[in-house]
N, C-alpha and C positions, 0 to 999 in steps of 0.2 A: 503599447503592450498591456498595460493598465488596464484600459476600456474593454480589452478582447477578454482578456481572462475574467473581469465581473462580468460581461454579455455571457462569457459559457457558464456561468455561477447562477447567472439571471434563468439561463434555457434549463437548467437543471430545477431550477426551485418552479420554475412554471407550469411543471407536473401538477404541483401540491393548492391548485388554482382555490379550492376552496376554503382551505385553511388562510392561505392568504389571506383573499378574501374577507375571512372572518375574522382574521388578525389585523387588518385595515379597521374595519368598522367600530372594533371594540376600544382601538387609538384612539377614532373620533369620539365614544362614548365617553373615553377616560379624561380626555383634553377636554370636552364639554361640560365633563364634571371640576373639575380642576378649575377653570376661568370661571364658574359660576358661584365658587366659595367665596373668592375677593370681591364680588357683588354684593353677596349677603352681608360681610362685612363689614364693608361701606354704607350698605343701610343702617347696619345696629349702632355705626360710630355716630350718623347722621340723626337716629333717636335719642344719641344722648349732648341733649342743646348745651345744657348747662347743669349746675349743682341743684338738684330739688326739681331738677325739672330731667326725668329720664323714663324715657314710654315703657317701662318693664315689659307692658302682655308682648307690643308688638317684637322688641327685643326675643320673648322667650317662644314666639313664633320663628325667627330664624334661626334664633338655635337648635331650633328641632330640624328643621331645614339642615343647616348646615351638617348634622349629624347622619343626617339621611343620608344627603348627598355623598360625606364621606366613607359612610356603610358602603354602597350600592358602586365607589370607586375603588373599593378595596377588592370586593368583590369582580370586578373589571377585571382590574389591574392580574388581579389570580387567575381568570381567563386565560387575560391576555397574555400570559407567559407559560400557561400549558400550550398556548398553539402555538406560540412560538419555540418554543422547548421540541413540541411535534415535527414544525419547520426544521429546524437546523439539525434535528438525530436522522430525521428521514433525510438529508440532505446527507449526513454523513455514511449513513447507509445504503446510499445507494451510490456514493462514492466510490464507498469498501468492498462493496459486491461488483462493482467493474472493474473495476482494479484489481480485484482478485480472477472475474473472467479472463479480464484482456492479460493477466498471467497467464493463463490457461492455453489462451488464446497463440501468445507470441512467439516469434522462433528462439528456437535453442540457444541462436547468437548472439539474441538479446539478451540473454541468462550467463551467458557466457561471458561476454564482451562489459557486463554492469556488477558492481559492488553487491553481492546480497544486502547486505545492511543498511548500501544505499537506497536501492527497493525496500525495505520494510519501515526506513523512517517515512518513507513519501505517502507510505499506506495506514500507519499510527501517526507522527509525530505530527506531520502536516497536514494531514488532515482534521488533526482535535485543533491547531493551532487556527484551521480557517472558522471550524465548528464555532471555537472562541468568541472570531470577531463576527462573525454575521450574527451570532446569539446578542451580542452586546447591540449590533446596528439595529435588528428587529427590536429590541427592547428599545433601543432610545432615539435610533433616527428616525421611523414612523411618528413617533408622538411627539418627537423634538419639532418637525417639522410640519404637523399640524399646529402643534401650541405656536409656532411662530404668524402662521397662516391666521389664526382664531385672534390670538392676541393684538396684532395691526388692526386687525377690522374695529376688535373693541376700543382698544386706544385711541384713536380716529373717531370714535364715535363720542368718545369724552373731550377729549380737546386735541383737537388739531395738529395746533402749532408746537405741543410737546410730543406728541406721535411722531412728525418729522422729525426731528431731533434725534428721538431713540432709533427709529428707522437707518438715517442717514448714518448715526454715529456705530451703533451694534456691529452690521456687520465687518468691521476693521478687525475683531475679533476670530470673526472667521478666516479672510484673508492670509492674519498671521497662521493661524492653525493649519492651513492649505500649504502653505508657506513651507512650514517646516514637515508637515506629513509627506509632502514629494520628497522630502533632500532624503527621508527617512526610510523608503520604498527600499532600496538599494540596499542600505546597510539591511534590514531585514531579511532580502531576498539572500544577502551573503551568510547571514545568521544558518540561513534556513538549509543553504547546501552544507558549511560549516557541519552540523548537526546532522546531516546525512554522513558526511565525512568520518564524524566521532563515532555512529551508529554503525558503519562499517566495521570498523579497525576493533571495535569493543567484538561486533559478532566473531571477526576475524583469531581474535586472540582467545576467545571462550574456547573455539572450535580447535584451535592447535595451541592449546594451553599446554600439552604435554613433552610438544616438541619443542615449545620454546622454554621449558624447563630443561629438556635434555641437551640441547646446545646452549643453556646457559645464559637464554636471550632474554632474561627476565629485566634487567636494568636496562637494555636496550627498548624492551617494549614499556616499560613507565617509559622512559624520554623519550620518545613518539606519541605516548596517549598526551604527556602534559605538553606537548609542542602544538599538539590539536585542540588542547583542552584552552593550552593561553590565546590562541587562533581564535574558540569560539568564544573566552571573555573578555578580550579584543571588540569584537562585532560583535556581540550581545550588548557590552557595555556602551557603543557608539551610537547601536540601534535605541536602546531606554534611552540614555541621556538624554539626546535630541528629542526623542517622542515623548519626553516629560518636561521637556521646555513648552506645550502646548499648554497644559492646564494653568500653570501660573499666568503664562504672558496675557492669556486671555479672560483670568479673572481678573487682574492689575485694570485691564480696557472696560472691562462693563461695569468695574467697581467708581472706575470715575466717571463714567458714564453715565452712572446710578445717583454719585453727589449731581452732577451737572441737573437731572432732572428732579432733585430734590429740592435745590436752589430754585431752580425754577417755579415749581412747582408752588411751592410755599409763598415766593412772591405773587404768584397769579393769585390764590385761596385770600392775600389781601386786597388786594387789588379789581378782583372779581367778585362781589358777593355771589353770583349765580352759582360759579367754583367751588362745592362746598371742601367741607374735611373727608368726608365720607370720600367724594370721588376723586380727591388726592391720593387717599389710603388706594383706591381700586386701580388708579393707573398706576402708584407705585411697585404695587401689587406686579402688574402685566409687563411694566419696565423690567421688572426681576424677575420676571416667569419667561420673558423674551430674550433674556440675555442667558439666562440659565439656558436653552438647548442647544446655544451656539459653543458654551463650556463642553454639553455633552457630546454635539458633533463633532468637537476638536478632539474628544478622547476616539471618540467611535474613528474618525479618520485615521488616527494612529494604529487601529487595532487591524483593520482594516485593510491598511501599508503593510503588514504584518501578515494577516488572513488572503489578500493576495497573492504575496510574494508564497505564500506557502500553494496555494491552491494553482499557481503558474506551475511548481516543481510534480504537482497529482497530475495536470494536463498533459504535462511530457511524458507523463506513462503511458495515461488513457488512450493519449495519442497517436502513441506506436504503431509500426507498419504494423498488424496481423498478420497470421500465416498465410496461405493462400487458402480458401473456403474449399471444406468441402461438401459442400453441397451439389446435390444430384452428380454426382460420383456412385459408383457401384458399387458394393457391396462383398466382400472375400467370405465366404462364405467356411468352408474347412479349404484349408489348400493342401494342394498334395505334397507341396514342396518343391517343385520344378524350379529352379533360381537361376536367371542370368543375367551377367554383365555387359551390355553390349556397348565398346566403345566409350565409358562413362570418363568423364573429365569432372575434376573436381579441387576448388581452392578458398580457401578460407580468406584470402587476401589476394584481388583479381592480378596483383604483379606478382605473386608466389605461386607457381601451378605445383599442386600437391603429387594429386592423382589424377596423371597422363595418361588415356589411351587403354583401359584394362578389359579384355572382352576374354567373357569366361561361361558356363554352362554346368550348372551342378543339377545331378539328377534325386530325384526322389529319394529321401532314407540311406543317403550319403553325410557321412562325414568329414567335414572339412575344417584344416587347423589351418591358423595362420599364425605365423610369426616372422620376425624380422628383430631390428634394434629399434630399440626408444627413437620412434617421433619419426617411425617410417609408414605411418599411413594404417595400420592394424586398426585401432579404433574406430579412426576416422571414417574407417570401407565400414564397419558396423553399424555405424551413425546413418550411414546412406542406406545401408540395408534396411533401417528401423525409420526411416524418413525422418531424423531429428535434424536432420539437414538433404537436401535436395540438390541432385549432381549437376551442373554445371553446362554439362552436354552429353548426349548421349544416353541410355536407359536402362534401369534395374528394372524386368520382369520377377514378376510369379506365377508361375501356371500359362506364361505366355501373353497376361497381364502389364501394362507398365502400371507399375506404383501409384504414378502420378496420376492414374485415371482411375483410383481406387480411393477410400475413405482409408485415413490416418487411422480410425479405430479399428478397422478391418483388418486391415492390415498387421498392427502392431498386436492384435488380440490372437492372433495365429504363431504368432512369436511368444515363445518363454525364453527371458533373460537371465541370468544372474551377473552380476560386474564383480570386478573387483570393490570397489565401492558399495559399502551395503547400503539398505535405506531401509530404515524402518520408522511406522508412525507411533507415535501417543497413541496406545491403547490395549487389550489382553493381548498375550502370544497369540490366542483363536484367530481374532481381528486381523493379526498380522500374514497368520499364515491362510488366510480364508481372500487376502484380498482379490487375486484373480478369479475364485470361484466362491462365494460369497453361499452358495447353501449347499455346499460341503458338507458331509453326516459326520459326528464326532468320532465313528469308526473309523472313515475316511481321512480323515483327521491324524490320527493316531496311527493310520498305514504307513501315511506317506513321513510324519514324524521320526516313522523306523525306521523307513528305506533309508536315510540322512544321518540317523542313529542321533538325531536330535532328542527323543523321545527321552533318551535317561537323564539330560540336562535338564528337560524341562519339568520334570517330572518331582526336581528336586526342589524348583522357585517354588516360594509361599504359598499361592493359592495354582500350582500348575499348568494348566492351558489357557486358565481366567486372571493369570500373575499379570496386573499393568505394568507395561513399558511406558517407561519416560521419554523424551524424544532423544530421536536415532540409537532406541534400546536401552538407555540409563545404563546401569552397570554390568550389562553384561559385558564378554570379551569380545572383541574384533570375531575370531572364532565360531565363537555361538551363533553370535550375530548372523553369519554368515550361511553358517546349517540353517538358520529359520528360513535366507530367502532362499534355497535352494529348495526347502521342505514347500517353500511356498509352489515353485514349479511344478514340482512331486506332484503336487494336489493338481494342478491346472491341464498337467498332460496334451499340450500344445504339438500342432503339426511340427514344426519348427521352432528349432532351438541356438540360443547363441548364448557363448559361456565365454565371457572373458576374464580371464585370471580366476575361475570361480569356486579355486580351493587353497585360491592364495595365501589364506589366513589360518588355514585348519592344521595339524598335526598329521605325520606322516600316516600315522596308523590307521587314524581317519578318512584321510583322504582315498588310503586302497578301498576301504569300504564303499566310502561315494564313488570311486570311478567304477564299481561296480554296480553299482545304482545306477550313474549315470549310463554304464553300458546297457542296462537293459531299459533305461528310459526315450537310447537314442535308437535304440533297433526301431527300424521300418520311419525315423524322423528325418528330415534334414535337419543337419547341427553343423553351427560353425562355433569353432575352438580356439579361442587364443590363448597362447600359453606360451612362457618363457622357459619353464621345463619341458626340457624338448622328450622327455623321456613317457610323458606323460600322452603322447599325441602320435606314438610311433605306429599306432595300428588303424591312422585315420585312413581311409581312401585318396585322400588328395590333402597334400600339404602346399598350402601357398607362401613361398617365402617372399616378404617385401621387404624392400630397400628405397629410401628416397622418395616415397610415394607409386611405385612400381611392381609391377610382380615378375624379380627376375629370373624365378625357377617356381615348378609347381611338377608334384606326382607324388607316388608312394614314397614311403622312408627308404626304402631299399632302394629304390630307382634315382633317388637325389642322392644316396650315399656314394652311387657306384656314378654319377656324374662328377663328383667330386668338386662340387662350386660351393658356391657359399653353406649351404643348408649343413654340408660336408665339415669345413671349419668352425659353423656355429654347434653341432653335436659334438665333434670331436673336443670342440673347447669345455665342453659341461662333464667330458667323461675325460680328458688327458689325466694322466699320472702324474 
C-alpha cells in the first residue's frame, strides 16, 4: 500500500520535471561543495609540520578557498530550497484544486453518506502534513543520498581498508530506522483518521451549537470531544514515541562507529608514515558526513510514515467514483416545462425500495404540491427531479427529453430552488443575491428585493446591499436568511420552479406577502411545492400526496377532500377544533 501511494505522490510531482531537475543538480553542487571543505582542511593541517615550521601563504590560500567555497554553498543551499519550497506548494496546490474539483465533481451520496469535517481535514490537515514530509525528504533525502554516494568514492580513494569498515558498519543505522518507521506507518495512518474524526465532531457541534445548548447537551458534547480527544493522544503519542526512538538509536550506532574509526585510524597515521594528519582529519571528516544523512534519512523516513499515511486518506477522495460525464450531452436550452415521470423506481439502499413504480405528466405553467409525512419520499422525488441523484429505472423527461441525455447544468439552470435549508456564501448581500444571474442591474436588484419585502431588512445592515455576510449569513435570522434566497430566484426568473418548505422560517405576515410574489412568479412556470401547511398549497392544480415512497392520491384540493382518503385526514388534522 506504501509503495502505490508514494508511486501516485511520484506521478504528481512529475509534472514539475524541471524544477526537479534543477533541484537534483543544485544537491550535487551543494554535496560537491561540502566534501571539498574537509580537503582543504587537511591540506592547511598537513602545512602545519611542526612548531616554527607553518607554510602561512599556502595556509592563507585555502582559507580563501574555503571561504569561497562556503559563500557559493550557502548560496546553493538558498536555491535549493526555493525549488524545493516551489516543489512541495505546487504539489499541494495542485492537490487542493482536485480535491476540490472532484468535490464538484462527486455524487450527492458521497456528500451525504461522509462526515463534512471528515472531507475538509483530508483537504487542510492532510495534506499540509504530507507537504511537511516531502518538504523535509527534498531537503535532506537528495543531498543525504548523494553525500553518501560522493563520500565512499572519496574514502575509498584515501584508504581502503577504513572505507570498508565505515561502509559495512553505517548502514546498521539505517536498518534500525526502517525498522521502526514501518511499525510507525500504522499508528500514524490511525493518527491521521483520528483527526478526521475530531475535525468532524468540532464542525458538527460549531454548526448545532445552539441546539445542543437547548436540550442541555453541553456536558454530553465535552465528553464526546475529550473521548476523541484522549483517542487522538493515545495515537498521536504512540505514533511520536516510536518515530522518536529513530534519531537516538541511530546516533548511539555511528557514534561508535565514529570511535571505531578514530582508533583505527590513529593507529594507521603511526604506523603508516604515507597516512598523514591532514588525511586522517579528511576521512574523519567523510566518516561523519556519511553517517550524518543516514541520522537524516531516519528522520525524513519517519516524516514520511507520516506524509504517506496522510496522502493515502487525499487518494481516497481523489479517488472516488465521479458523477457520470457529461460530456456531448445536449444542451436545455429555455424549457417550457413539460415534466414527466414515467415508471421511475428509486432507492438509496438497493434492499430498501423507496420510490416504486410513479408515472405522472405535468403540463407547462402548472402547479404542483406535494406532501405526505416525514420520510415519505417528498424530497427525495425533488432530488430526482434536480438529478442530485438519478432514478434507478425508469425516466424523468423535460420537454419530452430524458434528463439523462441532457447536461446536469442545463438542466438544473432552468430550475429555481429555494429549500427549506438556506445557503448562503462569504460575501456582500449583492454577491449573494446576484448569484444565479451574476450581471443583474442594481434596479434589478432592489425589484426583486421588494417583491420578497427583503429590501427594508436589508436596507438597515451597515453598509446595505454591499453589508458582508459571514459564512451561512453570520448574524442574520433563519428568516432573513431566507428572503435573500428566495430574492435570489426573484432575480433569476427560471422556467421552473421548486419550493420546498420555502417560507418555513418567515413570519406569517410575511409569508402572505411572498405567496403573493410567489403567485405571480409562478404564473405561466411549472412549480412544484412542498409544503406541510396544507393551507398554503390549496389553489395548486395538482396535489400529490405520498406515503412510503408512493403516490397514493393526486388532484385538486377539492377533488382529494371529496375522495375522503388520506389528503382528507391530513387537512382535516391541521384545521380540527
Amino acid at each position: 500500500m506504501k509503495s502505490k501511494v508514494l508511486l501516485k505522490v511520484l506521478s504528481v510531482l512529475g509534472k514539475q520535471k524541471i524544477i526537479f531537475s534543477i533541484s537534483i543538480v543544485l544537491a550535487v553542487i551543494n554535496v560537491a561543495l561540502t566534501l571539498y571543505v574537509p580537503v582543504l582542511i587537511g591540506d592547511a593541517i598537513d602545512f602545519i609540520v611542526g612548531e616554527g615550521n607553518v607554510d602561512f601563504e599556502k595556509i592563507n590560500g585555502i582559507i580563501i578557498q574555503i571561504a569561497v567555497s562556503i559563500a557559493i554553498n550557502a548560496i546553493v543551499q538558498w536555491l535549493m530550497s526555493v525549488c524545493n519550497n516551489k516543489l512541495t506548494y505546487d504539489l499541494v496546490h495542485n492537490l487542493r484544486g482536485r480535491a476540490i474539483n472532484k468535490l464538484q465533481a462527486l455524487p450527492l451520496s458521497y456528500i451525504d453518506t461522509n462526515p463534512y469535517g471528515d472531507t475538509v481535514s483530508r483537504i487542510i490537515s492532510d495534506v499540509d502534513t504530507l507537504a511537511d514530509g516531502l518538504l523535509m525528504g527534498f531537503s535532506q533525502l537528495f543531498t543525504g543520498v548523494i553525500t553518501v554516494l560522493g563520500t565512499v568514492v572519496l574514502m575509498f580513494s584515501i584508504n581502503w581498508k577504513i572505507a570498508i569498515i565505515v561502509v559495512v558498519l553505517t548502514p546498521v543505522s539505517l536498518l534500525v530506522a526502517k525498522f521502526i518507521a514501518g511499525r510507525t506507518y500504522s499508528m500514524f495512518k490511525l493518527q491521521s483518521e483520528t483527526k478526521g474524526r475530531q475535525t468532524a465532531f468540532i464542525d458538527e457541534t460549531i454548526t448545532n451549537q445552539k441546539v445542543i445548548s437547548a436540550f442541555c447537551h453541553n456536558t454530553k458534547a465535552v465528553e464526546q470531544f475529550n473521548q476523541i480527544n484522549e483517542d487522538l493522544r493515545k495515537h498521536s503519542f504512540k505514533a511520536i514515541f516510536f518515530s522518536s526512538m529513530v534519531n537516538p538509536s541511530t546516533r548511539i550506532i555511528n557514534a561508535v562507529i565514529y570511535a571505531i574509526v578514530c582508533l583505527i585510524g590513529a593507529l594507521t597515521v603511526i604506523s603508516n608514515p604515507q597516512f598523514t594528519v591532514g588525511a586522517l582529519s579528511i576521512l574523519l571528516s567523510y566518516a561523519s558526513q556519511y553517517a550524518k544523512p543516514f541520522n537524516e534519512i531516519s528522520g525524513v523516513l519517519t516524516e514520511l510514515s507520516s506524509a504517506i499515511a496522510s496522502a493515502e486518506r487525499v487518494f481516497e477522495l481523489l479517488e472516488q467514483s465521479s458523477e457520470v460525464s457529461d460530456e456531448g450531452l445536449a444542451e436545455i436550452q429555455t424549457a417550457k416545462g413539460n415534466v414527466a415521470l414515467n415508471n421511475i423506481r428509486f432507492s438509496y439502499i438497493p434492499e430498501k425500495p423507496l420510490i416504486d413504480g410513479i408515472s405522472l405528466n405535468f403540463e407547462s405553467g402548472q402547479q404542483i404540491a406535494i406532501v405526505g409525512p416525514t420520510g415519505c419520499g417528498k424530497t427525495t422525488l425533488i432530488n430526482l427531479l434536480m438529478r442530485f441523484y438519478d432514478v434507478t429505472a425508469g425516466e424523468i423527461t423535460v420537454d419530452g427529453q430524458n434528463i439523462k441525455d441532457v447536461t446536469r447544468h442545463s438542466l438544473r439552470k432552468n430550475y429555481g430552488m429555494v429549500l427549506q435549508e438556506t445557503w448562503l456564501k462569504s460575501g456582500t448581500v449583492k454577491e449573494n443575491i446576484t448569484m444565479g444571474n451574476p450581471s443583474a442591474t442594481d434596479e434589478e436588484i432592489i425589484a426583486a428585493a421588494k417583491s420578497t419585502h427583503a429590501h427594508s431588512f436589508i436596507k438597515r445592515l451597515p453598509k446595505g446591499y454591499d453589508t458582508v455576510l459571514g459564512e451561512d449569513g453570520g448574524s442574520l435570522s433563519e428568516g432573513q436568511k431566507q428572503l435573500l434566497c428566495i430574492t435570489r430566484i426573484m432575480l433569476c426568473l427560471p422556467p421552473m420552479l421548486i419550493l420546498d418548505e420555502a417560507t418555513s422560517s418567515i413570519d406569517v405576515k410575511t409569508e402572505i406577502h411572498i405567496q403573493h410574489a410567489f403567485k405571480r412568479l409562478m404564473a405561466g412556470r411549472t412549480s412544484f411545492v412542498v409544503a406541510h401547511r396544507l393551507s398554503t398549497i390549496k389553489h395548486s392544480d395538482v396535489i400529490l400526496v405520498m406515503k412510503d415512497g408512493n403516490i397514493i392520491e393526486h388532484g385538486s384540493h377539492r377533488e382529494l377532500l371529496k375522495q375522503k382518503g388520506f389528503y382528507y385526514e391530513l387537512y382535516n388534522s391541521q384545521f380540527a377544533e
